[in-house]
SELO-837135 format. One record per residue (C-alpha): x, y, z. Coordinates in steps of 0.2 Angstrom, whole numbers, padded with zeros to 4 digits, always signed. Example, Ala and Ser with C-alpha at 12.3 -4.5 7.8 and 13.67 -1.06 7.14 Angstrom:
<pts>
+0062-0022+0039 +0068-0005+0036 
</pts>
This chain:
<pts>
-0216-0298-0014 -0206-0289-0002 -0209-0270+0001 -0194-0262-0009 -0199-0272-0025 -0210-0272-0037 -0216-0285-0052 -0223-0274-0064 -0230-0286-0079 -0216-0300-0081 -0203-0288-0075 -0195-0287-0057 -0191-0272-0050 -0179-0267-0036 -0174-0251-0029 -0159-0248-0017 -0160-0232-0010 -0141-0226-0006 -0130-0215+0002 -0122-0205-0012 -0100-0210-0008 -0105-0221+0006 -0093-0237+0009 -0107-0246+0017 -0118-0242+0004 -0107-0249-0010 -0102-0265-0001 -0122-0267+0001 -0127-0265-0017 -0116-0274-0022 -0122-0290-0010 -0139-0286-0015 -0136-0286-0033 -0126-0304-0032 -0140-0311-0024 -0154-0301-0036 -0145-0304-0054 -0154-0291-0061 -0153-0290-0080 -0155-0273-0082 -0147-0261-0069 -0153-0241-0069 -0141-0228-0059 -0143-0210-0055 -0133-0202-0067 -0136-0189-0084 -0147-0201-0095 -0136-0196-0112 -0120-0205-0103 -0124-0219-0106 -0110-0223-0121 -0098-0219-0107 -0104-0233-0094 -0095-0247-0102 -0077-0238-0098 -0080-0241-0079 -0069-0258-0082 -0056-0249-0090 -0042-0253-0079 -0036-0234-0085 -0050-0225-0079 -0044-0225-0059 -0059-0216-0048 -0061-0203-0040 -0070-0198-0059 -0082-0187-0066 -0095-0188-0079 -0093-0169-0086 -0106-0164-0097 -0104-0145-0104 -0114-0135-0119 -0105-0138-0134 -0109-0119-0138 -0106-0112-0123 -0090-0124-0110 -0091-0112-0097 -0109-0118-0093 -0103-0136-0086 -0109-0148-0073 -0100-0163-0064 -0107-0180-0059 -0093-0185-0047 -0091-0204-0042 -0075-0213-0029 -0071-0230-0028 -0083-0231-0014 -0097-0222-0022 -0112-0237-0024 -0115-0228-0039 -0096-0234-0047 -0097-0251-0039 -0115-0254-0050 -0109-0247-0066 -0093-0261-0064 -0105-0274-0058 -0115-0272-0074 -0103-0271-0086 -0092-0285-0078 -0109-0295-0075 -0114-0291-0096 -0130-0283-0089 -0139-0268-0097 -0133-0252-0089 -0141-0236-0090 -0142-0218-0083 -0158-0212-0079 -0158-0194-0071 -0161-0179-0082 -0148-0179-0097 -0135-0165-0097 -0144-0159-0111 -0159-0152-0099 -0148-0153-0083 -0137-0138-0091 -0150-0130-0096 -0159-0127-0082 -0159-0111-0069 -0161-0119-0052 -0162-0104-0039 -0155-0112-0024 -0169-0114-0009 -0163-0110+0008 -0176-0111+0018 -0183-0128+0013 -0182-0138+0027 -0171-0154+0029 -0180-0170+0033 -0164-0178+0035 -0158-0167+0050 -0175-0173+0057 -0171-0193+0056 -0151-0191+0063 -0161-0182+0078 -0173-0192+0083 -0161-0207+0083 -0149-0196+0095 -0137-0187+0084 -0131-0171+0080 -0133-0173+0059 -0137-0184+0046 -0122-0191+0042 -0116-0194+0060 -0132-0206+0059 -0129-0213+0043 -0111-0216+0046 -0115-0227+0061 -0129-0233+0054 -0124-0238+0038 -0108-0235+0032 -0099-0241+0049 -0108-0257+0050 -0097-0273+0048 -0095-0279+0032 -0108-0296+0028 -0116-0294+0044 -0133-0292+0037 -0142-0308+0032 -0152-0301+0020 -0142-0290+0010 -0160-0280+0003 -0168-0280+0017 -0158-0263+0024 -0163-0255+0007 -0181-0259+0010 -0178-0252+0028 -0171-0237+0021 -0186-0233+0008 -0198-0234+0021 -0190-0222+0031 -0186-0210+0016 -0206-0212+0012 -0211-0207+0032 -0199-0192+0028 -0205-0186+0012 -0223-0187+0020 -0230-0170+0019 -0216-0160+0010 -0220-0152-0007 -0204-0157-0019 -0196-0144-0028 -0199-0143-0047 -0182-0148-0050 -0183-0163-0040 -0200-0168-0047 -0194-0167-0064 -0179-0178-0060 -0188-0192-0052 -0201-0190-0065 -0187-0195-0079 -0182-0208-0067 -0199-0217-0069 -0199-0212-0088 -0183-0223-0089 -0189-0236-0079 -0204-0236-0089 -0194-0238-0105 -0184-0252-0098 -0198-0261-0094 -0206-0260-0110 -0190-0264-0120 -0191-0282-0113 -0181-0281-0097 -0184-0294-0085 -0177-0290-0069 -0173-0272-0066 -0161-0265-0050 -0160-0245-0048 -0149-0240-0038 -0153-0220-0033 -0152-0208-0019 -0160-0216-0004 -0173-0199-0006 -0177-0202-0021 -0182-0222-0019 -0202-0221-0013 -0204-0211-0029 -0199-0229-0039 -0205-0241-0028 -0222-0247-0026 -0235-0242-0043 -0229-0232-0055 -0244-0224-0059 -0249-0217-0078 -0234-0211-0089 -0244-0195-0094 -0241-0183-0079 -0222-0187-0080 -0223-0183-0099 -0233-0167-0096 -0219-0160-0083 -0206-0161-0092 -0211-0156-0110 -0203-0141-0118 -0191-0139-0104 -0177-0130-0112 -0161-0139-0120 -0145-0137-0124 -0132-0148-0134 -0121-0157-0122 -0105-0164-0122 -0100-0180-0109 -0083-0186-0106 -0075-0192-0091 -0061-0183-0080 -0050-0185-0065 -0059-0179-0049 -0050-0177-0031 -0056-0185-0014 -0057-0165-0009 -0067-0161-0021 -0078-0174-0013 -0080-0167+0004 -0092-0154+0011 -0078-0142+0013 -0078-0139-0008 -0095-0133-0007 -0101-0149-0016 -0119-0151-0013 -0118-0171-0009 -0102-0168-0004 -0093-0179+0013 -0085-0175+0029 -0073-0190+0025 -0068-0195+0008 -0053-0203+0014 -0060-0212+0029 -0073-0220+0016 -0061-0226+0005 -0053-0236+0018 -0067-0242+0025 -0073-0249+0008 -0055-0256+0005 -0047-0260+0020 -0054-0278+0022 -0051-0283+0040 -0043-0274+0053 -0049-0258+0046 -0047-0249+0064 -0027-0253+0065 -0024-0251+0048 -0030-0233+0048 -0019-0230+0063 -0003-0237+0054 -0006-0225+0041 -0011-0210+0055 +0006-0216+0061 +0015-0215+0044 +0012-0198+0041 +0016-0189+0059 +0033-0201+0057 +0033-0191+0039 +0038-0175+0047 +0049-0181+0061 +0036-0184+0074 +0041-0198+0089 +0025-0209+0084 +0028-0230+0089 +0020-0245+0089 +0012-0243+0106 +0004-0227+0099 -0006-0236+0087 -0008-0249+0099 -0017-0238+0112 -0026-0226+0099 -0034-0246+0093 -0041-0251+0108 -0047-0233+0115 -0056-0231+0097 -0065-0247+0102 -0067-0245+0119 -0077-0228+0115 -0087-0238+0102 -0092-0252+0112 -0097-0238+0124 -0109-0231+0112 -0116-0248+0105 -0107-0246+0090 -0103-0263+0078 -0087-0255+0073 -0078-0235+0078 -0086-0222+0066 -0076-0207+0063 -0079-0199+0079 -0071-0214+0090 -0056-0213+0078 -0056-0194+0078 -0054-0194+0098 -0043-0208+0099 -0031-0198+0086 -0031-0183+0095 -0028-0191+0112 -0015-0204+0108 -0007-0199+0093 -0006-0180+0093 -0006-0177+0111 -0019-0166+0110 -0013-0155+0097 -0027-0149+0085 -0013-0142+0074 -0008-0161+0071 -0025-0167+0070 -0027-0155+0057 -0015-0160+0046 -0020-0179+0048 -0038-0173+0045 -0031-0163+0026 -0019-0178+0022 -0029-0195+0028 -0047-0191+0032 -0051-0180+0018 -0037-0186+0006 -0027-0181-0007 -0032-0193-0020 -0032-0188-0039 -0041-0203-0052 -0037-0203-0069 -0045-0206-0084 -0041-0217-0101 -0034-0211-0117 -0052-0221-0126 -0062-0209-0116 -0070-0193-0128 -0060-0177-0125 -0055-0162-0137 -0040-0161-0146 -0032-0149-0136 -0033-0160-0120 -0024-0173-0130 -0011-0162-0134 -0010-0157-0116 -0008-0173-0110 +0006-0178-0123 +0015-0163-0119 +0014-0166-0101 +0020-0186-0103 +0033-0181-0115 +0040-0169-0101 +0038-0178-0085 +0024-0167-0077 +0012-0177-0069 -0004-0170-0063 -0008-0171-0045 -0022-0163-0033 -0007-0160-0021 +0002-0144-0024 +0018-0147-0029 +0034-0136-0032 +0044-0138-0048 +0061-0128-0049 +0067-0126-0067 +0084-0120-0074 +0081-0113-0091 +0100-0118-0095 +0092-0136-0099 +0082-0141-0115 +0069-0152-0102 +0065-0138-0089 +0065-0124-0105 +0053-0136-0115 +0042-0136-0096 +0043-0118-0094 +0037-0114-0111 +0021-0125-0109 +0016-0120-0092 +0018-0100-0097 +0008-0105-0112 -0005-0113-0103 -0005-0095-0093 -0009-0088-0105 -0023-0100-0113 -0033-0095-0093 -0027-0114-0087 -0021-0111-0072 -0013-0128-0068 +0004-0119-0061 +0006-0103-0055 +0024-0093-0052 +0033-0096-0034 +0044-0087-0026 +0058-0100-0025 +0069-0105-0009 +0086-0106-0021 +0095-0090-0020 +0098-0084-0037 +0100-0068-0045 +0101-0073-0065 +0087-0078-0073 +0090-0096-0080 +0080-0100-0064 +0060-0101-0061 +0050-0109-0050 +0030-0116-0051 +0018-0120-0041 +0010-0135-0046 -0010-0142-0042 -0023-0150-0052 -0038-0145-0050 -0055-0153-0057 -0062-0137-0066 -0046-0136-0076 -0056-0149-0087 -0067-0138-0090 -0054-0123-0092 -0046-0134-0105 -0060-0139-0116 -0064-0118-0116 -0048-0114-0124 -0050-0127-0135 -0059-0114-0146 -0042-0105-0149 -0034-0121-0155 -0030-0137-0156 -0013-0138-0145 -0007-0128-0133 +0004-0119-0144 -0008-0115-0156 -0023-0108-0146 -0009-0097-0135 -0004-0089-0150 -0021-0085-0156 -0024-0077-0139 -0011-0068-0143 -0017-0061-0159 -0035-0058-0151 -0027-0048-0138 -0017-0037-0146 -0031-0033-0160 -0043-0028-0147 -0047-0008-0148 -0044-0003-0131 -0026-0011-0130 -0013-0002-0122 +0006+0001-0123 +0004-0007-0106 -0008-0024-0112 +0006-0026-0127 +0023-0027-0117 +0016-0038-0105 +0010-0050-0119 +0027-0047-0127 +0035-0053-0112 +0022-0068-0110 +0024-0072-0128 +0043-0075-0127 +0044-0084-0111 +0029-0096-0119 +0042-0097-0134 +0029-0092-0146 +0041-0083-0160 +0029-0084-0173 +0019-0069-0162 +0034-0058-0160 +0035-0047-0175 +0017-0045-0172 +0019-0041-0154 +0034-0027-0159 +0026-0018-0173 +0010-0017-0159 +0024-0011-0146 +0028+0003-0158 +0012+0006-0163 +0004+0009-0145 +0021+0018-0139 +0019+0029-0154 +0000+0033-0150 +0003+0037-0131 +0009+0052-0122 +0007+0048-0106 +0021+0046-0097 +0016+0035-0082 +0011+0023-0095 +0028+0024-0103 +0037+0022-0089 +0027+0006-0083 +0030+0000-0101 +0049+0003-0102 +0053-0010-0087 +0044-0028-0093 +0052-0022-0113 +0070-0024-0105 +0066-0039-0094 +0060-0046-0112 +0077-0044-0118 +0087-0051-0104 +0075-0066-0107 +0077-0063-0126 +0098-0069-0122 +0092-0085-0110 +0080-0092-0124 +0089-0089-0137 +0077-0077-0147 +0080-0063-0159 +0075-0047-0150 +0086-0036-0161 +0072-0024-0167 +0067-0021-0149 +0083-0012-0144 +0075+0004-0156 +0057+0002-0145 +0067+0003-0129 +0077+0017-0136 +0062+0027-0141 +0054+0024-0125 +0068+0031-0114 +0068+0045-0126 +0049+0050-0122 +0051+0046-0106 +0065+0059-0101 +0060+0071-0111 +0041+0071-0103 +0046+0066-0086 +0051+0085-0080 +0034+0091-0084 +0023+0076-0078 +0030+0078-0060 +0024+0096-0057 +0009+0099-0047 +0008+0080-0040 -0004+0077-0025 +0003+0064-0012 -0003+0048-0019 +0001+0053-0038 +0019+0055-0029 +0018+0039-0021 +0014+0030-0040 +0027+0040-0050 +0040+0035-0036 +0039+0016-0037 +0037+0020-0056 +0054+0030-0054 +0064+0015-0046 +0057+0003-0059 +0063+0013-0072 +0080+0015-0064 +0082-0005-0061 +0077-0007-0078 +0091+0004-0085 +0101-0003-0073 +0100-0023-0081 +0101-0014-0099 +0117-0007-0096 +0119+0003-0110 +0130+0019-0108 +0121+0030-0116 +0104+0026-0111 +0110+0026-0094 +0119+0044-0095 +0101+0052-0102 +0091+0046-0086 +0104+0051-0074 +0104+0066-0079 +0084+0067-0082 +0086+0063-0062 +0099+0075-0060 +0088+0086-0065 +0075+0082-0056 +0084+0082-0038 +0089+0097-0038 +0069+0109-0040 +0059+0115-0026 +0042+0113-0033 +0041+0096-0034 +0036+0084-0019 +0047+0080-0009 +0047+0060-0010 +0052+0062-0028 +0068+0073-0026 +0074+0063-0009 +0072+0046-0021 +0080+0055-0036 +0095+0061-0023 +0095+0041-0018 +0095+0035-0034 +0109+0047-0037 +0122+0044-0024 +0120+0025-0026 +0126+0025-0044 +0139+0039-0037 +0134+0052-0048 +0132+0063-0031 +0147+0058-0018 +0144+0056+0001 +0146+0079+0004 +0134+0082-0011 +0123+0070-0002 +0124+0075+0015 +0124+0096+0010 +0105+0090-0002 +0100+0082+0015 +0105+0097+0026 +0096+0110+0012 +0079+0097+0014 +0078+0099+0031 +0082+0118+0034 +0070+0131+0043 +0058+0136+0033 +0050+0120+0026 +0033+0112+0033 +0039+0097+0046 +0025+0085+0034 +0035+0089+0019 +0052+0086+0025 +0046+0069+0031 +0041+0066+0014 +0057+0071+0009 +0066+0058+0021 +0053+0047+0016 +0060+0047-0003 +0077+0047+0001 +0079+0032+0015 +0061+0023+0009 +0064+0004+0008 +0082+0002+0016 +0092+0009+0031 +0108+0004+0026 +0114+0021+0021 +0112+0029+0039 +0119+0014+0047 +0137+0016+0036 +0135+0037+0036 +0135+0044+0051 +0135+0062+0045 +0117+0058+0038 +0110+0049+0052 +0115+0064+0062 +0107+0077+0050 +0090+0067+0053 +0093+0063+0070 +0097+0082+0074 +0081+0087+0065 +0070+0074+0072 +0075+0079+0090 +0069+0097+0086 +0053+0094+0080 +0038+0103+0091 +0023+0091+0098 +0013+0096+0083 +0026+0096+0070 +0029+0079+0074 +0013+0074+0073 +0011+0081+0056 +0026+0070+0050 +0024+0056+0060 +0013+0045+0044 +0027+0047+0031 +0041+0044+0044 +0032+0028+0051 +0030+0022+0033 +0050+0025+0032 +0058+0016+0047 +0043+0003+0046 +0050-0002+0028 +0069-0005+0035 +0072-0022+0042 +0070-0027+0060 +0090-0028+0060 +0093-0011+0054 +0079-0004+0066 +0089-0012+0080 +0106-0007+0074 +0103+0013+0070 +0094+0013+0089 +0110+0007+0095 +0121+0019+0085 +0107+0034+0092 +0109+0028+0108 +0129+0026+0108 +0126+0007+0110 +0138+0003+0095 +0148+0022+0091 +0165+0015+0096 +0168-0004+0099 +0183-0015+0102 +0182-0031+0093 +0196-0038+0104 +0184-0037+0120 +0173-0046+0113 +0181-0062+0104 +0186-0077+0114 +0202-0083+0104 +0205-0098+0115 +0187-0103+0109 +0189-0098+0093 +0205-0107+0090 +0199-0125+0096 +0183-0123+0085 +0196-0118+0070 +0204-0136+0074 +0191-0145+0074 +0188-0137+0058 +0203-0140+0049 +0202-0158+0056 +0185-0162+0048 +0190-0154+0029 +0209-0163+0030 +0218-0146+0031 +0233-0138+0041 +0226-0132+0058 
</pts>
């Protein structure tokens, strides 16, 4: 009997040791397991999946796939078992099922996986590191990839013997290292199951496992009792199992997956190529450099070919690994650009790939939902971010934006807000940023406690939300504002009477004031959407109302970073009455700010933004301006404070000096008479003020400072011949008179 089997009563045993994801190691089992015909066919894999194994010939259920397995209790506490077309793991499950064998999972079930608190071991050594060494390489998988996964498909004679090659060296390995009670207990169900199998009448039994896991079921398997001992009364939980799309990035090393590859991409291809696999990964190479405008040609690909097998042949390679095709990428293709080698590395080698998973397979109700909504509105998940501009003007792009704010608001974070490159200044116009991530499986069936669709378990979080004790006014409008952009009407009287409630309840004006500006937001979107905000007019009202009547006495005695919060809270407050424009509203701040502009005992960032604020709605003309900017800067004021005063006044934009010269000269006549020390002292609050302006305006008011642009003559500068011929060329190209 050769080594890696075993004939155990009437039944034949055989163990293929694997890589987990490894091309070679797929296209292997799946020679060893035509030429075994096993009747029975074990794979690592939560042992209570097994009702789920028979969807691998679902042509719906598209790898890269998960088994998920999460505590029905408790979804947070979840676990993924990830599989790729090229995992040997996948290619067995299909085999069985294709070949009507008996297919199992024999690793610990989810039930005891998710259970368990495994402190992570650093210091355990690695026996792997040791093998890639002592055959010449850096790591583990540069070994096994040449090795193994790199090897020419059907060059092996014997397609067991490199599994029984394998085992042995896993067994010289595992010589001398203690396992860890984690791993013990695994392998230990492992044999359990094996046991079982046999015992139900199975005849000839393959397992295909990790490769360091093999020597513990091969050869005798020894008394059932000690396995049984270790692992009774290990704690449980109930476990649910499903399958869900995965992501080839999700695969690699870089995620932080423990089994994770360098190269999920590159594996792919190798398993799927066929022949040629060398040329055909350079055309591809080649299609996405041409993708953003790169000169990339036949020859290229050509010479990128024959240097990735010159450097394997070089080596004594059967075929280039990744690190021939790696060099020969960087040196013909990219011209030696790692910024380029990088992109090919994020689009080709590791992939962008994202599987998908039947209607059949078990889910909760609210993922059904999701996923109805979703084709019903032509959002298709991807694991590439994608940008979606919507105009809200439109039932199809107002349908989208009410499920991906619900889905906000539900903690499933499939889009997130963008800032978008249309420029537009109404707000019939959003843009998302779209990616599907695997965890949102689990994010999904979570929420499912809320709900059984998406609109439902957003308008119970609602509900929960508002009805917690320590809301504030602040918690409430920002729901409000989530609520009706989600379109969840049914939420908005309770979300009003709780506006009013916490308004009524809080006297603190800061709070107020950050309330005020996402209420009147809510009603511009109110007009967009279509939605009956009619009671919210009174909230705002009120607000304002509290709001100027406290503001006077909330200013006095502010220390410099309270100053700082209550300013930006000032211009929030002001844009917001801006987009309200209601007369009357906007008559009782202005003169809140008028009165605020004009006392000394407040700091000074507040009354130069008030005096801003002012004399951009013209309430204070360009000599009221310029005589509160001359009284700011007089003698007898600390050089730190007038800086602060400055700071407040010109904070964020530098246009007014540039179109007022009178001011500009105020400040350039004060800044010019400012001692060593005092300009020390104000130098912070001036720096954070011209830093603000934009490098245009920077450039511009040095100009005007240094008499570059005081007086200029258009007419000395313009070339009219020039201008004219361009003007003719113009008028040619539109079909107009010249």
């Amino acid at each position: 009997m050769p080594r890696g089997g075993r004939v155990t009563g009437s039944a034949e045993v055989r163990v293929f040791g694997v890589r987990h994801h490894g091309p070679g190691s797929a296209r292997a089992v799946l020679r060893a397991l035509d030429a075994f015909e096993p009747d029975t066919v074990l794979v690592e894999g939560p042992a209570d999946a097994d009702t789920l194994a028979p969807l691998a010939l679902d042509d719906d259920l598209r790898p890269p796939v998960a088994l998920l397995g999460y505590a029905a209790n408790d979804p947070a506490r979840a676990a993924f078992w990830p599989l790729a077309s090229f995992s040997p793991e996948w290619q067995a499950l299909r085999w069985a099922v294709f070949h009507d064998a008996d297919v199992r999972f024999c690793d610990l079930p989810a039930t005891l996986a998710l259970a368990a608190d495994r402190p992570v071991d650093a210091d355990r050594p690695d026996p792997l590191t040791g093998l890639a060494a002592a055959a010449g390489y850096d790591d583990f998988e540069q070994w096994w990839d040449a090795v193994v996964e790199s090897r020419c498909p059907g060059e092996e004679s014997d397609p067991i013997a490199a599994f029984d090659a394998i085992t042995d060296a896993m067994a010289a390995l595992r010589e001398g290292i203690d396992l860890d009670e984690h791993t013990a207990r695994r392998e230990a169900h492992m044999r359990q199951v094996l046991r079982a199998t046999i015992k139900a009448g199975a005849l000839k039994v393959a397992v295909v496992c990790g490769a360091m896991h093999a020597p513990a079921l091969t050869g005798k398997l020894g008394p059932a009792a000690p396995d049984a001992r270790l692992l009774r009364g290990l704690p449980k939980v109930k476990a649910s199992l499903t399958w869900v799309p995965w992501t080839h990035s999700r695969l690699s090393v870089a995620s932080g997956y423990g089994a994770g590859i360098v190269s999920p991409g590159w594996y792919e291809h190798l398993f799927t190529a066929g022949d040629h696999p060398t040329a055909r990964w350079f055309t591809q190479v080649a299609r996405v450099l041409r993708d953003e405008d790169l000169p990339v040609s036949s020859a290229h690909v050509i010479e990128a070919t024959r240097l990735a097998d010159t450097l394997a042949a070089l080596r004594d390679r059967p075929l280039p690994g990744l690190e021939e095709i790696t060099e020969a990428t960087r040196a013909v293709l990219c011209d030696g650009d790692d910024l380029l080698l990088d992109l090919v590395t994020r689009r080709l080698v590791v992939g962008e790939a994202l599987g998908d998973v039947p209607a059949s397979a078990p889910t909760v109700p609210l993922e059904t939902d999701l996923q109805a909504r979703s084709k019903s509105l032509r959002l298709k998940r991807s694991a590439a971010a994608k940008e979606l501009n919507l105009d809200l003007r439109t039932d199809l792009d107002r349908q989208r934006s009410q499920l991906l704010h619900r889905l906000r608001l539900i903690d499933v974070s499939w889009a997130q807000p963008a800032r978008s490159e249309v420029r537009s200044t109404g707000t019939f116009r959003e843009t998302w940023t779209l990616q599907w991530q695997p965890e949102l499986a689990v994010a999904v069936v979570e929420a499912a406690r809320w709900g059984t669709t998406v609109e439902t378990a957003a308008e119970t979080v609602v509900r929960e939300r508002i009805a917690h004790p320590d809301v504030t006014l602040g918690d409430v409008t920002a729901l409000l504002e989530q609520a009706l952009l989600a379109d969840l009407s049914g939420t908005v009287a309770d979300l009003l009477g709780a506006v009013d409630a916490a308004a009524a309840l809080d006297h603190d004006v800061a709070h107020l004031m950050a309330a005020l500006p996402p209420l009147v937001r809510t009603l511009r979107y109110g007009d967009v959407r279509g939605t009956d905000l009619s009671a919210l007019d009174r909230v705002v009202d009120a607000l304002l109302v509290r709001i100027c009547a406290g503001l006077p006495a909330a200013v006095t005695g502010l220390d410099a970073d309270a100053a700082d919060a209550v300013r930006t809270a000032l211009d929030d407050v002001h844009t917001a009455v801006t987009l309200r424009d209601d007369p009357a509203s906007t008559q009782r701040w202005l003169d809140t700010l008028t009165t605020l502009s004009g006392r000394d005992d407040v700091d000074g960032t507040l009354t130069g933004r008030t005096v801003r604020l002012l004399h951009d709605v013209g309430r204070l003309d360009t000599a009221a301006t310029t005589a509160r900017v001359g009284r700011a800067l007089s003698a007898g004021v600390a050089a730190a404070a007038k800086a602060r005063w400055i700071d407040g006044f010109a904070g964020g934009s530098g246009l007014l000096f540039v179109h007022d010269r009178d001011l500009l000269g105020l400040v350039d006549a004060w800044l010019s008479g400012l001692h060593a020390d005092e300009f020390v002292d104000a130098l912070p609050a001036l720096r954070r003020t011209f830093g603000g302006f934009g490098p245009v305006e920077r450039r511009t008011l040095g100009e005007i400072v240094c008499g570059g642009t005081r007086s200029v003559d258009i007419s000395t500068v313009l070339d009219t011949d020039r201008g004219g011929r361009a003007l003719a060329a113009t008028a040619l190209i539109l079909g107009v008179p010249a």
